[in-house]
N, C-alpha and C positions, 0 to 999 in steps of 0.2 A: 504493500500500500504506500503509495506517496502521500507526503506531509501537503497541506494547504500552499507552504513556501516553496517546497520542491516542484508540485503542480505550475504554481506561477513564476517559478524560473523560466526564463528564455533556456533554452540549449545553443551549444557553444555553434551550430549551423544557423541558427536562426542569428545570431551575435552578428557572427562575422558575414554573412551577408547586408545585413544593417550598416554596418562599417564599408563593405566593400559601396555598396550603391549609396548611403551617405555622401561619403567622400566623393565621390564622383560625382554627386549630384553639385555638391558644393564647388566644386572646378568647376564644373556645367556652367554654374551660373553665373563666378567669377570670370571666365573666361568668355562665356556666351554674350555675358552683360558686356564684357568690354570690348565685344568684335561689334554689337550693335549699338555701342555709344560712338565708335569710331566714326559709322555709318551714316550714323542720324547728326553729326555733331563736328561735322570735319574744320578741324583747322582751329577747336577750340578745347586742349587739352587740359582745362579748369572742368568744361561743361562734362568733357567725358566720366573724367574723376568723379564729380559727383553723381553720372548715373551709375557709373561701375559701383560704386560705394554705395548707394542706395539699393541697390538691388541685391549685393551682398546682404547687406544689413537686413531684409529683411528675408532672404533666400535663410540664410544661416540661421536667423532665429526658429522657423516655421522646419526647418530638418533637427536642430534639435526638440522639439516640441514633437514631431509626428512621431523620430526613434528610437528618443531617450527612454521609454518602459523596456522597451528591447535590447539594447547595447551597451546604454549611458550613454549615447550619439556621444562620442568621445570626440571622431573625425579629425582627430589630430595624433600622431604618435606624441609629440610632447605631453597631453593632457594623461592618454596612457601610461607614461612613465613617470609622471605625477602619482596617480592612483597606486600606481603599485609603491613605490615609495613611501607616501603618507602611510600606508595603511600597512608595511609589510610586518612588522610587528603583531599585528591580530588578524592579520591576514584573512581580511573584509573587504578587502577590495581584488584587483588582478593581481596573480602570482607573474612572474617574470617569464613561463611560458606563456601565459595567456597574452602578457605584453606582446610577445612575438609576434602571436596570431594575427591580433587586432592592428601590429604597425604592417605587417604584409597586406590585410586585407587593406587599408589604406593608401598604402603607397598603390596597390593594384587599382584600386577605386580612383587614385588621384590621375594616372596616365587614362584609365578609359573617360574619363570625365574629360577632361581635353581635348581627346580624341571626340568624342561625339560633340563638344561644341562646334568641333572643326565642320564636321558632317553638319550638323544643323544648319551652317552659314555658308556650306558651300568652299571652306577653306583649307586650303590641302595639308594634309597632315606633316609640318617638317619641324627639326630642331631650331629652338628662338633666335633670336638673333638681338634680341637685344639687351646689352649691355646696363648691369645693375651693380657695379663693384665699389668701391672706396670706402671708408674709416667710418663715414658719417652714416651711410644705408645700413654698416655691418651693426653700428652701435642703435640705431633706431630696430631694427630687429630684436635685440637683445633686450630694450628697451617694451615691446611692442607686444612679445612673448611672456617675460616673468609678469606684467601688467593683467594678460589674459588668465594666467594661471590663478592668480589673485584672486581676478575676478571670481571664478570657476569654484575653488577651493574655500575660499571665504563664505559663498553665497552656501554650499552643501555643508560646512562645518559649524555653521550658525544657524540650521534649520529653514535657510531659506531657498532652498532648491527650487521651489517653482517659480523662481527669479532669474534662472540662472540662462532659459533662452530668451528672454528682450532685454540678459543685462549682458550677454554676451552677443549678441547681436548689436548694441548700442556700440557696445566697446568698439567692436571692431570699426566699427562703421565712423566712429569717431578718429579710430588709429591710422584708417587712410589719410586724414588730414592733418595728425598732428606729428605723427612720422613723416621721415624723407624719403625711407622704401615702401610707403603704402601698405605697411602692416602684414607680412605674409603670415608670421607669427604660426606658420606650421608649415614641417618637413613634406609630409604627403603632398599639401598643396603646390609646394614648391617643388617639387617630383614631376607635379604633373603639368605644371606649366610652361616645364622645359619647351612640350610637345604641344607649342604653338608660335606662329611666328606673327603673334598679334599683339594688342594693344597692352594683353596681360601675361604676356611671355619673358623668360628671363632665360638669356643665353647659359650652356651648358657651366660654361665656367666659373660662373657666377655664384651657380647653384651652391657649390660644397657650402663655401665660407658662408651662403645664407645660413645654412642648417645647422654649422656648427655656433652661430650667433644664436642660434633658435633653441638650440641647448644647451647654452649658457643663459639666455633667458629663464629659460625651464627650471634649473637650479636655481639661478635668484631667485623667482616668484616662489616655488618651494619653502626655501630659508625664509621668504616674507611672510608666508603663510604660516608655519612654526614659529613666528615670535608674535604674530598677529592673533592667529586660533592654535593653540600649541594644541589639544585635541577639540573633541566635535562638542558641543553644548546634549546636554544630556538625552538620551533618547534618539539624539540625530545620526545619519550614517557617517561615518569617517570622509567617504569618497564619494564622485559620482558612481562611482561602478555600483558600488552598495548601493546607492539608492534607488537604482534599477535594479534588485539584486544580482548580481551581475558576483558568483562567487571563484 
């Protein structure tokens, strides 16, 4: 006989499809949104930004709302390696295989997500070509990432989890504008926007030193989160994964 809790578990197939078409969806949109701000907007790359950024924002909030009972919409490997972190101690959140799973299903979701923006608008699938490098991009990354984590970990360790998609949706949507690299603030995504040579693209070489900025962010916001909520207020779950139970 299964327990009521075990019943309403997700299984680890229904998870990482969640994760996989998440993330994809989320490139979709990032991506989508910025081939048809190009389009509709040409020659005014403020206008664009704020359609890219506006449809992020609210794209991002409405996927974590539809498959957060199911995964924790994580859709990030940083937020994954958050969770298992805060939590490895009472181990209520993801173990460090589970992390696996969920950054593969991602990274996987984040290149087919690109890819089908490409299809949708007609635009041929190739490696980006544009250039995102220097001091200032690496350090707004870094900056734009432990910020999100915060957000994230803060909202589920102080019992306010059903805050936590119009408050990361806001975030982000804010981090386009007050960042210099327009907030990619996750590895997947930046995986997968190698594979476009659009408006939301970032040339291969670029990519690393994003990711490795994107997990030093991950670690500040962590450390922010331990001095800020050192654990959860009583009754609440540690992680987001717990609070989807996500074991």
């Amino acid at each position: 006989m299964k327990t009521s809790e075990q019943a309403a578990t997700p299984s680890w197939g229904r998870r990482l499809v969640a994760e996989f078409v998440g993330t994809g969806a989320l490139v979709a949109v990032v991506v989508g949104s910025g081939i048809a701000a190009q389009r509709l907007s040409p020659g005014d790359v403020g206008l664009q930004l704020l359609e890219n950024s506006l449809a992020t924002t609210l794209g991002l909030a409405v996927l974590i709302v539809v498959l957060g009972p199911v995964s924790g919409a994580h859709l990030n490997p940083v937020v994954s390696l958050a969770d298992w972190y805060l939590s490895r101690k009472t181990g209520g959140g993801l173990t460090l295989r589970g992390v696996g799973a969920y950054v593969t299903a991602q990274g996987a979701g984040g290149v087919a997500g690109a890819v089908l923006a490409n299809v949708m608008f007609d635009v041929p699938t190739a490696l980006a070509t544009t250039q995102r490098t220097g001091t200032g991009l690496l350090v707004a990354e870094v900056v734009a990432t432990a910020g999100l984590v915060v957000v994230i970990f803060s909202l589920t360790r102080s019992g306010r989890a059903a805050l936590v998609a119009p408050a990361v949706g806001a975030y982000i949507g804010a981090a386009y504008w007050f960042t210099s690299s327009t907030a990619f603030a996750n590895p997947a995504v930046t995986l997968g926007r190698i594979f476009t040579d659009t408006f939301a693209g970032i040339a291969p070489a670029g990519a690393a030193p994003f990711v490795l900025a994107q997990l030093l962010g991950a670690a500040l916001g962590i450390a922010a989160v331990l001095v800020l909520y050192p654990g959860p207020a009583a009754g609440q779950p540690e992680t987001v994964a717990a609070a989807a139970l996500v074991r």
